[in-house]
N, C-alpha and C positions, 0 to 999 in steps of 0.2 A: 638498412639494418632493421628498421621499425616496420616494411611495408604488411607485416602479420597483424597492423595494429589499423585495419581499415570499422568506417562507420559500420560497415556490415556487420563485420565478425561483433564489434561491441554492442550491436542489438541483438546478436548471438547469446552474447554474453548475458544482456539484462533480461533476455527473454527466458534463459536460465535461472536466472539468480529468484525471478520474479514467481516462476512455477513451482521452482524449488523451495521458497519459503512457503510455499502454498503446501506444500508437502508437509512441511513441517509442523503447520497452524494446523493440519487434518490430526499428522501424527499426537500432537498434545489433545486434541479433542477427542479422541479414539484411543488411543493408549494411554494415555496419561491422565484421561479424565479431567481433561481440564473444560469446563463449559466457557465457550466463548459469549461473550458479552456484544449488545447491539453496535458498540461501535468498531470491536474485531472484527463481525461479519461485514461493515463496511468496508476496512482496512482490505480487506481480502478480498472484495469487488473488487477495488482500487487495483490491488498486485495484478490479478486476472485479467484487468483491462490493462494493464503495460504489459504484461507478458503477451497477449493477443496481438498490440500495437506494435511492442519489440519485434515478434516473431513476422509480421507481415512486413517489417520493412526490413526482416532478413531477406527475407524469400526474396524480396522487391531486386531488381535491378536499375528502376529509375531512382537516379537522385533526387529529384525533385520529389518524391515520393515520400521519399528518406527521410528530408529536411521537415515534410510536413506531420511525420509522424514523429521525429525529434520532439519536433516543437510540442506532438500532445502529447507524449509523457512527459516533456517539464510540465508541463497544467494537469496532466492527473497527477503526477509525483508530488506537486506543489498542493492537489488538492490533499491525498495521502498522507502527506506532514500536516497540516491542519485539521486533520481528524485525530492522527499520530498527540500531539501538542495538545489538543483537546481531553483526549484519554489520560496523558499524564499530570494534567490541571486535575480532571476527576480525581487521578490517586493522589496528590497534593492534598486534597482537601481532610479538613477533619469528617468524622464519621456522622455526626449531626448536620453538616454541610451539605450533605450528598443526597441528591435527588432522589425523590421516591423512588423505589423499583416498579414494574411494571409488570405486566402479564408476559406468559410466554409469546414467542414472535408468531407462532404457529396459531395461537387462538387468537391474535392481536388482527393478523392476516384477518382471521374469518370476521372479524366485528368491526375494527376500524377500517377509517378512508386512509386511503395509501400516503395522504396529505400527512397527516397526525402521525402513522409511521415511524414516515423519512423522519420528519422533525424529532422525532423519541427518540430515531436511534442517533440522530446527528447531537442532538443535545446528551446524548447518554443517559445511563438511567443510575440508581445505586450500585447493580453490579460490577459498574465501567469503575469505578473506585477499587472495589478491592485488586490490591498484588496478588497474584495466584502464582509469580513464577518468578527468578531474576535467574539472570546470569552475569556473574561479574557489577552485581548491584544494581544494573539494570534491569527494569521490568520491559514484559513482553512489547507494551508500547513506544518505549524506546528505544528498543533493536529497531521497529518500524518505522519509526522517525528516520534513525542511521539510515538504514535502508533505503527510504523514498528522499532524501536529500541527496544521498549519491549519484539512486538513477537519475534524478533530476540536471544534479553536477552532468555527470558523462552524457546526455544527451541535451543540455544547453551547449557543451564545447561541440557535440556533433554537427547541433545545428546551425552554429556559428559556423563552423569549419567545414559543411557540407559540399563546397567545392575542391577542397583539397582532397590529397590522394589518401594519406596518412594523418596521423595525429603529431607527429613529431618531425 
């Protein structure tokens, strides 16, 4: 009854879901003018490497392959919620709270070491504070959160379960 519900097809699945919010994080940056903040454009490395990782262990026919590529999107999904949880600590905070802003990433590129960077955009900056969006009271950072706990959920059970046929 369930054999449509194989490991394959579900990194079918997150390889979709993962590309497809990428669509979405363009669409708000490009139509809707929404500027993304240092730790969005993280967030969005993140998706792009599970949707890479999903999609090669579609294509994959070994299991063993499967199982090892399960296992790195729970540690990028796991990293992804930890940037996600970060970002929404940022918008927690009061407005006197929140880290100085910083220069844009483009002139940050040409001046800073890639060191200082990573660290800016991993730490956030004041921008990573403001809500620019909700849906259903949630802001953009914790759709992402949802999001990267899920794929994380369905490819920890894959990668537990990478010897069976089905999920059910």
């Amino acid at each position: 009854m369930f054999a449509f519900l194989s490991a394959r097809r579900f990194h079918g699945l997150v390889a979709l879901v993962a590309f497809a919010l990428l669509a979405v994080a363009f669409y708000m940056e490009y139509q809707m003018a929404l500027e993304p903040c240092p730790l969005c454009m993280l967030q969005r490395v993140v998706f792009f490497c599970v949707g890479v990782v999903s999609l090669a262990s579609f294509l994959t026919s070994n299991q063993g392959a499967r199982k090892v590529c399960s296992w790195l999107v729970v540690v990028l999904s796991l990293i992804g919620a930890a940037l996600a949880i970060r970002h929404l600590y940022l918008q927690s905070l009061p407005m006197d709270e929140l880290p100085a802003c910083l220069p844009g990433l483009s002139y940050m590129f040409e001046v800073f070491p890639w060191q200082e960077i990573m660290e800016a955009m991993i730490m956030g900056t004041g921008e990573c504070g403001d809500v620019v969006w909700t849906f259903l009271g949630i802001s953009i950072p914790g759709w992402t959160l949802v999001a990267f706990v899920g794929m994380a959920i369905v490819n920890l059970v894959i990668a537990l379960r990478a010897n069976k046929k089905t999920f059910f």
